[in-house]
C-alpha positions as CSV (number, residue, x, y, z in Angstrom):
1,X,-60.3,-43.8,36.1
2,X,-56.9,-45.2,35.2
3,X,-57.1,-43.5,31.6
4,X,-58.0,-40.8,33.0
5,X,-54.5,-40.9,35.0
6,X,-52.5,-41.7,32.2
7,X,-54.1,-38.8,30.2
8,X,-53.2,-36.4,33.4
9,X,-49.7,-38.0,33.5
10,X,-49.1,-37.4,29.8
11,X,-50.7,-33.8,30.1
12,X,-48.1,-33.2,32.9
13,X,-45.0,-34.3,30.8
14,X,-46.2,-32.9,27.5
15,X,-47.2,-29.5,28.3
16,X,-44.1,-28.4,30.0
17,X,-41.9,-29.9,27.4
18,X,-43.8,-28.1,24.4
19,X,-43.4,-25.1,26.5
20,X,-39.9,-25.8,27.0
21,X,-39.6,-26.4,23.4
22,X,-41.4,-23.4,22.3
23,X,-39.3,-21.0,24.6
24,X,-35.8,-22.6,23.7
25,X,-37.2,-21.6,19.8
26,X,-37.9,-18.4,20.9
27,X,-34.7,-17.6,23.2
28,X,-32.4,-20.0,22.1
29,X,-30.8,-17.6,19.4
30,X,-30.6,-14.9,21.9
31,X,-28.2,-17.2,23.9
32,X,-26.4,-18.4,20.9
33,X,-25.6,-15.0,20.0
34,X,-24.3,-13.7,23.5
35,X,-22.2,-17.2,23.8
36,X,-20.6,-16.2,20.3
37,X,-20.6,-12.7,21.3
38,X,-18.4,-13.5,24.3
39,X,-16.0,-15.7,22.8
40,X,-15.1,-12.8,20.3
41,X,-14.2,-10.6,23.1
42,X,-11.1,-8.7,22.8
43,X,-8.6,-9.3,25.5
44,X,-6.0,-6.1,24.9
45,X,-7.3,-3.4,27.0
46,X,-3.6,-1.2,26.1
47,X,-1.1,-0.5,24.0
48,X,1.4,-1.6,26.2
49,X,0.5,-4.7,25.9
50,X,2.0,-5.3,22.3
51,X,5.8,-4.2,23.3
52,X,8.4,-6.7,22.2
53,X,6.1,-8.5,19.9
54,X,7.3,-9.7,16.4
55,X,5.7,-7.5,13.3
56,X,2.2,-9.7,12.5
57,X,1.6,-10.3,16.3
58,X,2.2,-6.9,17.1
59,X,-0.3,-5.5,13.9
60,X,-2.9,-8.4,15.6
61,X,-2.1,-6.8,19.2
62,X,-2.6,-3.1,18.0
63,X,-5.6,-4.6,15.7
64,X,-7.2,-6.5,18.9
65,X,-7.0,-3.1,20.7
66,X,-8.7,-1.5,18.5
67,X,-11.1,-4.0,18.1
68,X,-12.4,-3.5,21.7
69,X,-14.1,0.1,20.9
70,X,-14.1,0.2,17.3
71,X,-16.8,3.0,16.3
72,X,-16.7,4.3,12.7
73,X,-18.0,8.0,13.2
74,X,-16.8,10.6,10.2
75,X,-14.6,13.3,11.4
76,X,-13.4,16.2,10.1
77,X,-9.8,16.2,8.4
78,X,-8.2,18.7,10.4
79,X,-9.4,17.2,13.9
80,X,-6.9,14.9,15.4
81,X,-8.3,12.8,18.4
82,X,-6.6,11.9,21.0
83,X,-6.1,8.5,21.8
84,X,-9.1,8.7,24.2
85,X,-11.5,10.8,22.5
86,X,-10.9,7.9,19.9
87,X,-12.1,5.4,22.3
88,X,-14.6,8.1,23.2
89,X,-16.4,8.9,20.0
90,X,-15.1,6.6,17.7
91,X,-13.4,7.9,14.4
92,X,-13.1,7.3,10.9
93,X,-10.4,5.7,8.7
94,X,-7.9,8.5,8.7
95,X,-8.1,8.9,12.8
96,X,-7.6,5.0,12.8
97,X,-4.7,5.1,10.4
98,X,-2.8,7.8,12.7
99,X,-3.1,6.1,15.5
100,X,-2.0,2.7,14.0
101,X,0.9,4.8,12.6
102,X,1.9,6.6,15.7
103,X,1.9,3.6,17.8
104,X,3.7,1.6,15.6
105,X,6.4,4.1,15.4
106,X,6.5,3.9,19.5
107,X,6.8,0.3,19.4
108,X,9.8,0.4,16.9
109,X,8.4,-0.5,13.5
110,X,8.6,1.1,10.4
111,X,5.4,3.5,9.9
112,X,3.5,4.9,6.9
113,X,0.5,6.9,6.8
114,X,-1.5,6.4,3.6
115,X,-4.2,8.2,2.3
116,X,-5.6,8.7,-1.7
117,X,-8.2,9.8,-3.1
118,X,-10.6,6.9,-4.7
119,X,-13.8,8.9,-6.2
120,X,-14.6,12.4,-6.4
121,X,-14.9,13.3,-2.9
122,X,-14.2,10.3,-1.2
123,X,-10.7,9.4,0.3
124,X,-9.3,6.4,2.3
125,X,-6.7,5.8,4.8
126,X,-4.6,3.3,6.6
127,X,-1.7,2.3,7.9
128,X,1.5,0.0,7.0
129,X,3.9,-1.4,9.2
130,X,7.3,-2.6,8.2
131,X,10.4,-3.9,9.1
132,X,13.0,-6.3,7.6
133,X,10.9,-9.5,7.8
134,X,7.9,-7.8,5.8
135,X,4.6,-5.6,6.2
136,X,1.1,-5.2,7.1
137,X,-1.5,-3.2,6.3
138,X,-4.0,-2.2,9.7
139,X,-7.1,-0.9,7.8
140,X,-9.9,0.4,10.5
141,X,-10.6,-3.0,12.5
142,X,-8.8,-5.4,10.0
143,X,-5.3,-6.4,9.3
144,X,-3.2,-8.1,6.5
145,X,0.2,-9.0,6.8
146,X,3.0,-10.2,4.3
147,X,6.6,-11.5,4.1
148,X,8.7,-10.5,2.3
149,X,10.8,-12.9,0.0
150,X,13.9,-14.5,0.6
């Protein structure tokens, strides 16, 4: 009788924590994934937000902004979406690169368009920012900034 107790209280703690075990294996990446999910949330929900912000804060502002609905979706060259048909749809690199351009220009920055041709067919654009204490490039849903020398 008393073995057969300890083998029913060792069933009753084993069994739940293999289960337990099992199911954090199973849905343990799930939760990993939607904790690192969350902490990469982007907190700019407008433009607005980026006025009176130095050059490389500002391109991270307008970058984080963009970050929040990013959708690459290929769009004609002659269409040019509005700022909310771009949240909307998405857009490709040349839709992204006009808006980083335009709304650099509204926030006081030197602004300049780029596009070239890199293969037959194929083109790419983005967008440089300036003003005396350097540049940065806003590519799509990335950034680089640089100084300029003394």
């Amino acid at each position: 009788m008393k073995s057969f107790h300890i083998f029913l209280t060792v069933v009753l703690i084993l069994i739940p924590c293999v289960i337990g075990i099992i199911i954090g294996i199973i849905i343990g990446p799930y939760f990993l994934f939607q904790i690192f999910a969350n902490s990469m949330k982007v907190n700019v929900t407008n433009v607005t937000e980026c006025e009176g912000l130095n050059l490389e804060r500002t391109s991270k502002c307008l970058n984080d902004f963009v970050r929040g609905f990013f959708y690459y979706t290929p769009t004609e060259d002659s269409e040019k979406p509005t700022l909310e048909e771009l949240i909307k749809n998405g857009g490709d690199c040349k839709d992204y690169a006009e808006f980083y351009t335009s709304a650099g220009k509204e926030l006081g920055f030197n602004s300049k368009y780029v596009h070239f041709k890199y293969t037959e067919g194929y083109h790419h654009a983005f967008a440089v920012l300036s003003d005396e204490t350097g540049y940065c490039i806003l590519d799509q849903n990335r950034i680089q900034c640089f100084e300029f020398a003394e």
